[in-house]
Each structure stands twice: as C-alpha cells, then as structure tokens.
Kinemage of the C-alpha trace (Angstrom):
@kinemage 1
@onewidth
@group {chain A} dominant
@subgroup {mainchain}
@vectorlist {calphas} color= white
{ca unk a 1} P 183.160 79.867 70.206
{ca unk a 2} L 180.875 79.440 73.427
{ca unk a 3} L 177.227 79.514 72.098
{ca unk a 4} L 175.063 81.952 74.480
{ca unk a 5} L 171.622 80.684 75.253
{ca unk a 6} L 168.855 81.675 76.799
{ca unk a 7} L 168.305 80.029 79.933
{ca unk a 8} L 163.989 80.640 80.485
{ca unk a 9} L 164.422 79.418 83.953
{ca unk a 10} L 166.631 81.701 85.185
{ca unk a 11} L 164.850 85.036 83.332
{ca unk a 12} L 161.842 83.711 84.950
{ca unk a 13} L 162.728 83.077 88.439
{ca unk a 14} L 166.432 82.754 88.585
{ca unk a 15} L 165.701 78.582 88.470
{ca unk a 16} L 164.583 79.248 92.198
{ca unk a 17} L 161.268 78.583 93.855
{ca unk a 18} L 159.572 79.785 96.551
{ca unk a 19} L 159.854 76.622 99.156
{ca unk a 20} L 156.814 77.883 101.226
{ca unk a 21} L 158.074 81.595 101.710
{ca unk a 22} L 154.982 84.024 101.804
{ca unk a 23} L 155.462 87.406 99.972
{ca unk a 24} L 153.582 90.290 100.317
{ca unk a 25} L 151.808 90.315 96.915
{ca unk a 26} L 152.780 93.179 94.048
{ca unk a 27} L 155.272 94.552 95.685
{ca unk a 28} L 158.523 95.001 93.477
{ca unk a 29} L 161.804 95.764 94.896
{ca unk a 30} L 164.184 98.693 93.564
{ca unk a 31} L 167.715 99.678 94.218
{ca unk a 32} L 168.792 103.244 93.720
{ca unk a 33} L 171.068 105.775 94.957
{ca unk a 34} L 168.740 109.125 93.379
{ca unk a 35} L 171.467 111.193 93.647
{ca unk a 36} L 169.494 113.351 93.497
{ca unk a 37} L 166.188 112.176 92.375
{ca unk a 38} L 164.914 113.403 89.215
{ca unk a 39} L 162.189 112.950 86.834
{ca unk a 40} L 163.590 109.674 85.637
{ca unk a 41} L 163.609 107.988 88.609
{ca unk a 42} L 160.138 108.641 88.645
{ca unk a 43} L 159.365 107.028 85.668
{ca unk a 44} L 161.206 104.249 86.250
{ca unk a 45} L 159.182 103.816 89.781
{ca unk a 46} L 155.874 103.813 87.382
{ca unk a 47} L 157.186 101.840 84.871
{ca unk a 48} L 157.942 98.731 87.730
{ca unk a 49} L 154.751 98.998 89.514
{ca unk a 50} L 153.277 98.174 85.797
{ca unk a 51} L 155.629 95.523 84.833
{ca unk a 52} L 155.613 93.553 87.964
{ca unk a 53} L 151.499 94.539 88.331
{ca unk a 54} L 153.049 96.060 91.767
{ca unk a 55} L 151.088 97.733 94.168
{ca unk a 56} L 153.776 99.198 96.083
{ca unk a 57} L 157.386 99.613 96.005
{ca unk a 58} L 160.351 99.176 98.512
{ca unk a 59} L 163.751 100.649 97.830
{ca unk a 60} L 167.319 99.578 98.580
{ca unk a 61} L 168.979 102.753 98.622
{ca unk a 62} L 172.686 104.082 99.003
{ca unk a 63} L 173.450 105.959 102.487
{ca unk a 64} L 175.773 109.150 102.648
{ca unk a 65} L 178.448 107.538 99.724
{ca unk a 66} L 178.014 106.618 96.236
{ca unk a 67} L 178.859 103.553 94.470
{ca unk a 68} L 181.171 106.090 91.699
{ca unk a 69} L 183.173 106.903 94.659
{ca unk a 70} L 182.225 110.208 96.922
{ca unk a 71} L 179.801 111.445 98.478
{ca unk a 72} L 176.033 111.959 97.641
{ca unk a 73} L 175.164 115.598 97.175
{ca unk a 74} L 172.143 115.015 99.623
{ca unk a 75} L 172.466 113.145 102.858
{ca unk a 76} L 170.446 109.607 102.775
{ca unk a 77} L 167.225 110.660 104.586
{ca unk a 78} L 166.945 113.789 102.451
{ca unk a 79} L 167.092 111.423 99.156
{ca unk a 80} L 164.284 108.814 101.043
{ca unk a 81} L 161.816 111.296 101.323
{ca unk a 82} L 162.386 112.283 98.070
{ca unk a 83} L 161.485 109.432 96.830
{ca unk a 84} L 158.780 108.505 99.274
{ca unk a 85} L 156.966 111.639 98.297
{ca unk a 86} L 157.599 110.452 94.672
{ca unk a 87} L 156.146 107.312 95.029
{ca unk a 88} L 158.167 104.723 96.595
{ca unk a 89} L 156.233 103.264 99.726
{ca unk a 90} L 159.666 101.802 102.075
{ca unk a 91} L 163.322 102.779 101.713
{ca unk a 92} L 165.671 101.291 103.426
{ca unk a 93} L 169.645 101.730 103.501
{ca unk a 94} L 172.961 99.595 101.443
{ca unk a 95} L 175.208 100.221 103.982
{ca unk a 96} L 178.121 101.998 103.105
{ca unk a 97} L 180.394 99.093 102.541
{ca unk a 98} L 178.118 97.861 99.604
{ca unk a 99} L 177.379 101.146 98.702
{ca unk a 100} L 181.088 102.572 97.890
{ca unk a 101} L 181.877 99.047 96.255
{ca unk a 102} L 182.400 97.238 92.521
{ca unk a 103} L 179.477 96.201 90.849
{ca unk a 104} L 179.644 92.857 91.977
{ca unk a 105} L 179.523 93.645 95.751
{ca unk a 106} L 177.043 96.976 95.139
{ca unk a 107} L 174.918 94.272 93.611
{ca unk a 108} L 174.931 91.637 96.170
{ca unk a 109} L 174.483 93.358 99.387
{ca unk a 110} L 171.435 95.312 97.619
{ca unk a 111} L 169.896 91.989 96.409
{ca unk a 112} L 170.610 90.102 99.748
{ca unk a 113} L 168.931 93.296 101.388
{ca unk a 114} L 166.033 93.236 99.423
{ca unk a 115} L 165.534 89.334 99.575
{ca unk a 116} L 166.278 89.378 103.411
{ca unk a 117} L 163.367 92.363 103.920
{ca unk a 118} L 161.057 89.800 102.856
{ca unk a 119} L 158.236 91.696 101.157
{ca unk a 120} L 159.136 92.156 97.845
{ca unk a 121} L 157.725 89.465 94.768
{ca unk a 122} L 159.881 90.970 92.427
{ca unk a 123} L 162.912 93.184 91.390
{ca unk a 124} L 162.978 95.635 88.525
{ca unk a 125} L 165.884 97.736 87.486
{ca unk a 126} L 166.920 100.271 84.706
{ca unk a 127} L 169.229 98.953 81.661
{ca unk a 128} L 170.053 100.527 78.973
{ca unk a 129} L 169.426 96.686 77.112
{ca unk a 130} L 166.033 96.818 78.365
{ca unk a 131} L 165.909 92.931 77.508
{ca unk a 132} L 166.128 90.275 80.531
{ca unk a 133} L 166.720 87.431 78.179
{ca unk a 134} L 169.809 88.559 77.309
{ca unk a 135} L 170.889 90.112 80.468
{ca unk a 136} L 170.041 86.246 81.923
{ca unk a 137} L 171.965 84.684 79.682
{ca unk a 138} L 175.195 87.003 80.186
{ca unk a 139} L 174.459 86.581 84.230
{ca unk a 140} L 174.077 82.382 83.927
{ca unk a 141} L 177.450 82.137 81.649
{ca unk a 142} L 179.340 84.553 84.109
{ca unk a 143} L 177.611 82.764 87.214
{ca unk a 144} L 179.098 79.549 85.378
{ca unk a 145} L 181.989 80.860 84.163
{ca unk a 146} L 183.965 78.133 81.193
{ca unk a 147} L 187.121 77.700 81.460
{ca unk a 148} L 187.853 79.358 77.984
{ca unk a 149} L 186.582 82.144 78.934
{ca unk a 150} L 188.123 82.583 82.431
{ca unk a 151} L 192.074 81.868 80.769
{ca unk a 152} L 190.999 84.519 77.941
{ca unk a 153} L 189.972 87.213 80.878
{ca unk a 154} L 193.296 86.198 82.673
{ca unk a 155} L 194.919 86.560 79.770
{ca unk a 156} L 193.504 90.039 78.860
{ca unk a 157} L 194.694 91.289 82.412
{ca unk a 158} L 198.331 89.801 82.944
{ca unk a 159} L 198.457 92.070 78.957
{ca unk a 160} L 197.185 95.359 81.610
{ca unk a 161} L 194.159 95.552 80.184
{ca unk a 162} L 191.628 96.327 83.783
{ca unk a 163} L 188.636 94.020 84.801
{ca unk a 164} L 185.723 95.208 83.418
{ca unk a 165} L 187.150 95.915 79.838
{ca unk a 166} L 188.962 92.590 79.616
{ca unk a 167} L 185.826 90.570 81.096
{ca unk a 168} L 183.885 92.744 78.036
{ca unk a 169} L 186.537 92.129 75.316
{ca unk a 170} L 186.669 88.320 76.296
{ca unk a 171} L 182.491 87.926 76.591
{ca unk a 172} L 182.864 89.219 73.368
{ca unk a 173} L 185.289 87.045 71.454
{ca unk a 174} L 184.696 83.890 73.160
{ca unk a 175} L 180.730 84.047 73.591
{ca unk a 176} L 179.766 86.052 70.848
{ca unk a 177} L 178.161 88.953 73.512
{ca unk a 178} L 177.803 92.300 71.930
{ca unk a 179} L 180.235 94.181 74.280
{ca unk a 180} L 178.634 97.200 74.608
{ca unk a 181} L 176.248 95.379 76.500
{ca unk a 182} L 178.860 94.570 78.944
{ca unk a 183} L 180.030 97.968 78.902
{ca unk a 184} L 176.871 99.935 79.775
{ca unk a 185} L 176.532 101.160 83.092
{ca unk a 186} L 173.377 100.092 83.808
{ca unk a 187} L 173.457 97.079 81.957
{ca unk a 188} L 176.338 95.892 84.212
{ca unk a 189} L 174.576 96.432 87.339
{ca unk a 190} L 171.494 95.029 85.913
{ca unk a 191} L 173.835 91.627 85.076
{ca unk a 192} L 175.164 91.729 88.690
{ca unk a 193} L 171.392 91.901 89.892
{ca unk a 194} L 170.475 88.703 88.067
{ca unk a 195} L 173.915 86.922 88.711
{ca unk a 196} L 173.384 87.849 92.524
{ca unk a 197} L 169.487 86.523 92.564
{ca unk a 198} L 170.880 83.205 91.262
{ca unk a 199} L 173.652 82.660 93.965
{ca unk a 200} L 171.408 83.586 97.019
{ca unk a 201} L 168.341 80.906 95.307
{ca unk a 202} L 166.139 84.213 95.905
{ca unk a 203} L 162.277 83.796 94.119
{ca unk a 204} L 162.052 87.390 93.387
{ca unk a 205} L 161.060 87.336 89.793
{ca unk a 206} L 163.244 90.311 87.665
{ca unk a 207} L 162.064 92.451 85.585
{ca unk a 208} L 164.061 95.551 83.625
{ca unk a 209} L 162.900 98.652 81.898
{ca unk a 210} L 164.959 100.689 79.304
{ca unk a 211} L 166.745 103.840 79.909
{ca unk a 212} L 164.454 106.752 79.005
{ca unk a 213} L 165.808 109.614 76.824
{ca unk a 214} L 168.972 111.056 78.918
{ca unk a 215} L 171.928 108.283 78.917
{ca unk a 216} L 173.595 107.998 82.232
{ca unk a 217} L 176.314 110.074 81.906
{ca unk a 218} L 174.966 112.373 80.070
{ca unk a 219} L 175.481 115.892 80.811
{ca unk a 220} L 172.982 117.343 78.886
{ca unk a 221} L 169.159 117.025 79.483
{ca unk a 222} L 166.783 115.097 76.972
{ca unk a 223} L 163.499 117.032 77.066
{ca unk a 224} L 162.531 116.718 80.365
{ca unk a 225} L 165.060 114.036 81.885
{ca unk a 226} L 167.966 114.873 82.758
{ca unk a 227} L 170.734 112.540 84.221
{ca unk a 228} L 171.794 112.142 87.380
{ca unk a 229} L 175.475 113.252 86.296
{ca unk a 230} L 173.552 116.630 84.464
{ca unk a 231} L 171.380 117.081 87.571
{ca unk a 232} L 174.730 117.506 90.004
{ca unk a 233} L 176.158 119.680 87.031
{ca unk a 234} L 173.388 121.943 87.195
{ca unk a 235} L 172.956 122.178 90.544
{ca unk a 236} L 177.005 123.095 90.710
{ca unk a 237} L 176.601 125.574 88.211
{ca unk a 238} L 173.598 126.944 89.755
{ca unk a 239} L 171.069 126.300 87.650
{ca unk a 240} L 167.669 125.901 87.773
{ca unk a 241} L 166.484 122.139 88.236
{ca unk a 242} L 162.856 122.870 88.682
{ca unk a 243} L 161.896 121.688 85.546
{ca unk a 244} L 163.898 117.992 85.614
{ca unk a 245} L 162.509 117.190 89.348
{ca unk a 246} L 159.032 116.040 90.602
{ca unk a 247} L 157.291 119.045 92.219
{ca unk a 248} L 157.362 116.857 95.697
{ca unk a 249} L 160.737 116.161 95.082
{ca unk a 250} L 161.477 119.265 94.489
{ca unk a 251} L 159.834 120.793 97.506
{ca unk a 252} L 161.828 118.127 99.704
{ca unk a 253} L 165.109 119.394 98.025
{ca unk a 254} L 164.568 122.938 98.153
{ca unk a 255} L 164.037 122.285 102.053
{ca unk a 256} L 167.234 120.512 102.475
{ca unk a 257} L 169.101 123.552 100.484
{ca unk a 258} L 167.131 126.332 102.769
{ca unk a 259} L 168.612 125.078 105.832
{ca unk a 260} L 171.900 124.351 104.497
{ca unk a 261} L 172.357 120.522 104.344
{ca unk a 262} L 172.467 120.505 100.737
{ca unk a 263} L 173.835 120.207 98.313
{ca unk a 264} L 177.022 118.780 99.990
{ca unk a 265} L 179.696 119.239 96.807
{ca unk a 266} L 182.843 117.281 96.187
{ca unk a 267} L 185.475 119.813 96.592
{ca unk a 268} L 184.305 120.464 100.307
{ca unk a 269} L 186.077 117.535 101.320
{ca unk a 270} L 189.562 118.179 99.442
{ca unk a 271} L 191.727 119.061 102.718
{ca unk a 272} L 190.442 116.388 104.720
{ca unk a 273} L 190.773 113.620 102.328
{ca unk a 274} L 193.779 114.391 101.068
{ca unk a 275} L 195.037 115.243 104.305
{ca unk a 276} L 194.084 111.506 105.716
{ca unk a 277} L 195.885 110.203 102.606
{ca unk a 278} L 199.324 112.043 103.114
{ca unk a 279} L 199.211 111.405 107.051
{ca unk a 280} L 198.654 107.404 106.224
{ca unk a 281} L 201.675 104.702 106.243
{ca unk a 282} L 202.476 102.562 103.616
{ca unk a 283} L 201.054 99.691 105.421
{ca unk a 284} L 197.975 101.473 106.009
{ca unk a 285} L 197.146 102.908 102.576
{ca unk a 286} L 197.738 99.438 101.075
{ca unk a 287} L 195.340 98.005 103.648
{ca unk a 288} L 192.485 100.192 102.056
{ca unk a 289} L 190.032 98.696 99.919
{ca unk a 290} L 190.034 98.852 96.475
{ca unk a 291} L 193.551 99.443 96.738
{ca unk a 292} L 195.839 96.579 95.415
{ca unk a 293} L 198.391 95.896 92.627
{ca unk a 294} L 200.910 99.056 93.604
{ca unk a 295} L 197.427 101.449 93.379
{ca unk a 296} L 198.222 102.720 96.756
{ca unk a 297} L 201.741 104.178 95.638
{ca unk a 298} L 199.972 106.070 92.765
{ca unk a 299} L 197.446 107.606 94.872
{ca unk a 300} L 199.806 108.775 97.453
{ca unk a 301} L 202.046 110.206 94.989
{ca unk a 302} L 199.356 111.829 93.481
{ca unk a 303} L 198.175 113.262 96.993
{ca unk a 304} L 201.676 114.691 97.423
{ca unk a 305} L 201.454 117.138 94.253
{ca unk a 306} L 197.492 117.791 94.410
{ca unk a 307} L 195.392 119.293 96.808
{ca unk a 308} L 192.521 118.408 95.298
{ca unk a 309} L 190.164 114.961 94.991
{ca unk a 310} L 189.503 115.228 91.682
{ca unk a 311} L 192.984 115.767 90.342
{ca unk a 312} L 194.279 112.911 92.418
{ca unk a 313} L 191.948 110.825 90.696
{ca unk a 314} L 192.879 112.330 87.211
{ca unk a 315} L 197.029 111.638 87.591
{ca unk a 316} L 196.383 108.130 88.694
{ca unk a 317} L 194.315 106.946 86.051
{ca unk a 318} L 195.575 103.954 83.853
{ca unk a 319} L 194.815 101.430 81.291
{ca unk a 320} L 194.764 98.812 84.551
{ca unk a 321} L 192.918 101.362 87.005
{ca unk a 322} L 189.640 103.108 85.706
{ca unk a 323} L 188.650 106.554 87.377
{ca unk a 324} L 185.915 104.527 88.758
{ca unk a 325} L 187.996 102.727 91.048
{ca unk a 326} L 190.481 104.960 91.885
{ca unk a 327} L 187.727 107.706 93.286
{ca unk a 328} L 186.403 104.856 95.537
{ca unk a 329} L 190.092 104.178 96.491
{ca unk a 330} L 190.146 107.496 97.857
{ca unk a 331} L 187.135 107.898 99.751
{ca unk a 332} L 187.235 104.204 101.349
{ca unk a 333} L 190.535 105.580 102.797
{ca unk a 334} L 188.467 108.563 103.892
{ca unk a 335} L 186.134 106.955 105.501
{ca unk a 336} L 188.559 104.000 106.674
{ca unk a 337} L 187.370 101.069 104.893
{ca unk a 338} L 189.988 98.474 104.655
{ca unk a 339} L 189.938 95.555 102.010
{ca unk a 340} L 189.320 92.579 104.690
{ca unk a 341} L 187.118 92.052 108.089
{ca unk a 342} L 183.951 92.771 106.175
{ca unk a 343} L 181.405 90.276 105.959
{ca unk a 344} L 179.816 89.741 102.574
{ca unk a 345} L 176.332 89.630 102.834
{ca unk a 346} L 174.481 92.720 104.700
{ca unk a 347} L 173.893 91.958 108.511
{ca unk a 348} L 170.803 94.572 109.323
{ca unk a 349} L 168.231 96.121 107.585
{ca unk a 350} L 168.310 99.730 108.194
{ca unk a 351} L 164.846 101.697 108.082
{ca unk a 352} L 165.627 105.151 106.279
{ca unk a 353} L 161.680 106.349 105.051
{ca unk a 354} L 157.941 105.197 104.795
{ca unk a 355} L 154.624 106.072 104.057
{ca unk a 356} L 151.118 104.707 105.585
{ca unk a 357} L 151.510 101.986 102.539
{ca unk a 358} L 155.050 101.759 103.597
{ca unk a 359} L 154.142 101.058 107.692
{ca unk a 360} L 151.755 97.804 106.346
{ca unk a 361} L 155.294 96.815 104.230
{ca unk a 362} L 157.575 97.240 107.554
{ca unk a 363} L 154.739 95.480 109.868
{ca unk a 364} L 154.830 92.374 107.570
{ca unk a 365} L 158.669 92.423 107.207
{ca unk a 366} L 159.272 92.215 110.949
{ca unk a 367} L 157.498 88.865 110.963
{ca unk a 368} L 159.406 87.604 107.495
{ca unk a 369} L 162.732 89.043 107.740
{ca unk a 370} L 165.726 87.000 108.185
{ca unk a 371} L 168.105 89.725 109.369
{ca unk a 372} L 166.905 92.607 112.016
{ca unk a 373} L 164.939 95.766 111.100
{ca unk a 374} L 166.562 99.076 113.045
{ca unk a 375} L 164.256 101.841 113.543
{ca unk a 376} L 166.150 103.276 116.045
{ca unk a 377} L 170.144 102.525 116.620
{ca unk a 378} L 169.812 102.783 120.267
{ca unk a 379} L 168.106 99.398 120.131
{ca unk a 380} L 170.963 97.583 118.272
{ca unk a 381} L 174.491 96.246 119.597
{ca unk a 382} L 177.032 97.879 116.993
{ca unk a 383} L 179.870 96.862 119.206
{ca unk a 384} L 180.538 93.587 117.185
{ca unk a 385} L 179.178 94.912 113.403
{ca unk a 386} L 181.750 96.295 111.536
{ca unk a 387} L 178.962 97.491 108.695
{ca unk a 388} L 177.461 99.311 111.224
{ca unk a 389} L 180.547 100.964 112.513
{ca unk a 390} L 181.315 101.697 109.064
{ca unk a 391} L 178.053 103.336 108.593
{ca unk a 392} L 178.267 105.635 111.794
{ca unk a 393} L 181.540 106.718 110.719
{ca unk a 394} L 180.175 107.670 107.341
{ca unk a 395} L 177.575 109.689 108.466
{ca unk a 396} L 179.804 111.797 111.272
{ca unk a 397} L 182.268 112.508 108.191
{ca unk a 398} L 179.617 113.076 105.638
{ca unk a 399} L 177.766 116.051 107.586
{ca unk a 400} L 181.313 117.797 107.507
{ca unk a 401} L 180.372 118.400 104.372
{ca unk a 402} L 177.059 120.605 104.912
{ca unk a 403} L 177.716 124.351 104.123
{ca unk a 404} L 175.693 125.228 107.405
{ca unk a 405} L 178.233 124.973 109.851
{ca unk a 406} L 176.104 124.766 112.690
{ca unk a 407} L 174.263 121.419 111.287
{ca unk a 408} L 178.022 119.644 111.186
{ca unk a 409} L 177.303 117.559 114.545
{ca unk a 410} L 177.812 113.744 114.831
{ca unk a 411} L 176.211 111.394 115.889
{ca unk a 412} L 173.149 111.850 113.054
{ca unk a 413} L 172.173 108.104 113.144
{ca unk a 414} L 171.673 108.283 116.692
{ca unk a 415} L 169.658 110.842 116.996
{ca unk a 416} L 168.147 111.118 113.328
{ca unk a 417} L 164.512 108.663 113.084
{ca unk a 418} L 163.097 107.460 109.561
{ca unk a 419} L 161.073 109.606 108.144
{ca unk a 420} L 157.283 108.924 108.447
{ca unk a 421} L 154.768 110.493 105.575
C-alpha cells in the first residue's frame, strides 16, 4: 500500500512562491456557478473573507451553461448581480467550454482565470471534507500519479467500471483514501482546485470551508439553506424561495422573473436539442465532446425514441457513462462543442459584474493581468478565439430559452455591458 502524506508545502502555497508578483492584498478568489444563488452561497462568501482575512472577493463564475450539463435557470449577468449585491466585489465569466466540462477542465480554466486576473492572494472553496490537508495530499498523489495506482485505475476501467468511480475505488485500495472523499461533489472539485494551483506554479494560498447544513444534492432544505438542486426544485414547483435567498438576491431574482428572463427551465429546450441530435451524422455526433467510446450511438438511439432531454439522458445511462456526462454530451452537441480545437487554458477574461470595491479590483487587474480584460466585445477580435465563439453561440441559444418571447434576440454579449453597482 501507497502511504498518503501530507505534503505542508503544497497546503500552504501549492510549493509555489510569489517570484516578485504583486497581489492586491486580502482579496480571496471564488469559483461558483449560484445557480441560483441562495443563502449558502452567502455564507460561504463570509466564511472566505474570514479565513483568508479578505477584504474583498472576486468570482470566477459559470456563463449561460452549467458544469452538470444544461443550462442555468438564470442567464449569467442575472446570477453576477446576484451575487454582487450579496457581497462579492468582481465577477467575471468561465467561458462556456470550461464551464460545461469534467472536473478536471471546470477546475483548470477557473483556476487559470483567477490566477491570470491577477488580484486575488488566495482561493477558498466549499468541500464537504472541509480539511485542506487532506484534500492536498489526495491533489499531490494524483498530480504525481504512481504507477500502481495508474495500472489499478486502468484496470478498474478496461472491467467497465467509469472514471471517477474507478479513480475512487483504486485511491482507496492502493492509498488507503477514504473514498467517499473522492466521491463527494464538492470535495472533487475542491481536489481539482488544488491539483490545478500546483500545475500552473500559481501563489494563491487555498483555503476550504465545510458544507453548511443542506448537502449538495439535496432536495430538501436544512433550516434555512437550501441546495442549489432544492432551490431549482422549488422554483419548478412554484414555490416560495423567499425564505432560502438573501433579500438583495432576492430582489435581483424577482426582477429577472417580472420581465420574463427567468427562470429559463430544462424542458424548454427539448425540441431543439433533440432535434440538433437526430439531424446530426455519425461523423458529427462522434466529433462532440464528451462523446467517445460508442457514447454517441447511445445518445442518438436514445434521441430517436424520446422527445425529451431528460429521458435521453435516463436510457443512456451505464455503469461506464454516469448521467453526469451524458447530460453534458447532449448539450455540448447543442451548443456545438466538439472534443478537439479548444485550447486548454482560458484566453480572455470576461468582465460580467462589479461594485465601487469591485472598479479598484478591475483598475489594478488591467495593469497585472496576463490575458485581456473585455468590458465590451466590440473591442476584442473573436475571429481567431474559438472560446469566444463558443461563448457567443451560447448566449444566442441560451435566451431561446426565456419565456418572454420578445426578450429571445441574439446577439446579448454584444450589446449586454457588466453590470455596475
């Protein structure tokens, strides 16, 4: 058996120091998708500005699509000023090819977003560990993967078992990891965070805090937290959310749902995804990312005997494929997101929301940054960036989705500015 250890260096610092690079003091970096933003988020926001001795916050947050696969039931600059009014001071957008991506990938273009922006000393996230010694360790053996343990995850999948269960079962019998650490949603993302501050040598210092009361799946509210996953239940069911969302958050919402740009729900996109799936080639399906190992045949089966998302998803789940996967299988073929010509690390930092506090943040970025700040797409050539592309295309598809017919225009990141409190 591989001994785990805990390696202080990397908990610390990731092993990386700061050769000469000036941050903007207390601020701590977050990555979210508040889909919708609830209560939860907002202690979480407190809970970082006190670990990291923060005095402001910037966000790395999800556009239009989810990282579950779909899309978010309030578009991106709705969500920002949600959380700007809630107490983030700069939120800025994962574009939609990180976004609607495995854990690994989510993580990485979030991290290399946040490191790239410049301003942030530190990174805290939600697990449901709450212990960054162990989360380190798990991220330094994966970053350094032994050999034992690679032939024992090979070995798990060529038996069908599917990635994230066999790297789990395998952590577990060769390193001794508890796997329902590797298991836990937001104690995989948190590992991806840490492995992903290692391999880019950034010096922001992590920090985590513990899931609070409602689990994140959970469909049923603790107190008054409720999940993400209960939020979108109640708000499909009709129910009152008032007493699960921050009143500012809750004004910003209530806004959005007067004029009929929110909630966008799943099932309004049934026809047209299913309809780009049954009018796509063989060639082309397979080309789709996430798609793979005879996926694509399942899914277009499954799109010949459903109309419906959701079911499509349900027939094509496996042992090998988790539901996970599959949903973001379907969208990226939605949205047209094929599984090569992407680059790997972010190339822009899009500007979604600020505050006053936020305006000092973006001011001192634009002298640190290492990749471009857009405040205003006009300014930027898209013509060569496929993320960009990627994200324009999202957006125009996304706002098909608003049940306010008149508010179903394209063209949104054109002609749609960051929002200024």
């Amino acid at each position: 058996m591989i001994k785990l250890y805990y390696n202080e260096e990397i908990s610390c610092d990731c092993g990386i120091k700061s050769e000469g690079r000036a941050f903007i003091m207390g601020c701590v970096g977050i990555v979210a998708e508040y889909n919708p933003f609830h209560s939860g988020h907002k202690y979480h926001i407190d809970k970082s500005k006190e670990a990291a001795r923060a005095d402001s916050v910037v966000c790395v947050m999800s556009g239009n699509f989810v990282q579950r696969g779909g899309a978010a039931i309030a578009d991106k600059w709705t969500r920002a000023k949600m959380a700007v009014v809630s107490g983030v001071d700069l939120v800025v957008e994962l574009p939609c090819y990180f976004a609607m991506n495995a854990a690994e990938i989510f993580a990485q273009g979030a991290i290399a977003t946040l490191d790239a922006l410049g301003v942030a000393d530190s990174i805290c996230f939600g697990s449901e560990c709450g212990d960054i010694e162990r989360l380190s360790d798990i991220a330094y053996l994966l970053n350094h993967e032994p050999d034992e343990l690679t032939k024992t995850i090979q070995g798990k999948l060529k038996d069908g078992e599917g990635y994230p269960s066999a790297r789990a079962s395998a952590l577990a019998e060769i390193c001794g990891v508890d796997a329902d650490i590797v298991n836990s949603p937001n104690n995989i993302l948190a590992i991806e965070y840490l492995r992903s501050l290692e391999r880019l040598g950034s010096a922001m210092k992590p920090y985590t805090i513990g899931r609070y009361k409602a689990e994140y799946h959970s469909v049923t509210p603790a107190g008054e937290i409720a999940s993400a996953t209960a939020m979108r239940k109640m708000i499909y069911a009709g129910d009152s959310i008032e007493r699960y969302m921050p009143k500012s958050a809750l004004d910003v919402w209530n806004m959005a749902v007067s004029t009929g740009i929110a909630p966008v729900i799943q099932e309004s996109f049934d026809t047209a995804v299913i309809s780009k799936i049954r009018a796509m080639s063989n060639d082309e399906l397979q080309n789709v990312n996430h798609m793979g190992e005879g996926l694509h045949n399942r899914i277009y089966n499954a799109a010949m005997k459903h109309c419906g998302i959701e079911s499509v998803v349900n027939e094509s789940v496996t042992k090998r494929y988790t539901a996970a996967r599959i949903s973001r299988a379907v969208w990226s073929a939605y949205l047209g997101i094929e599984s090569a010509g992407y680059p790997q690390l972010p190339s822009y930092i899009r500007v979604l929301a600020m505050n006053d506090k936020g305006k000092k943040l973006l001011a001192a970025a634009r002298k640190k940054a290492t990749l471009p700040i857009i405040t205003k797409l006009a300014d930027y050539d898209v013509s060569g960036d496929r993320l960009m592309q990627l994200d324009i295309r999202s957006t125009d598809l996304y706002s098909m989705g608003y049940s306010n017919r008149e508010k179903r225009v394209g063209g949104l990141d054109y002609t749609t500015s960051p929002i200024v409190l």
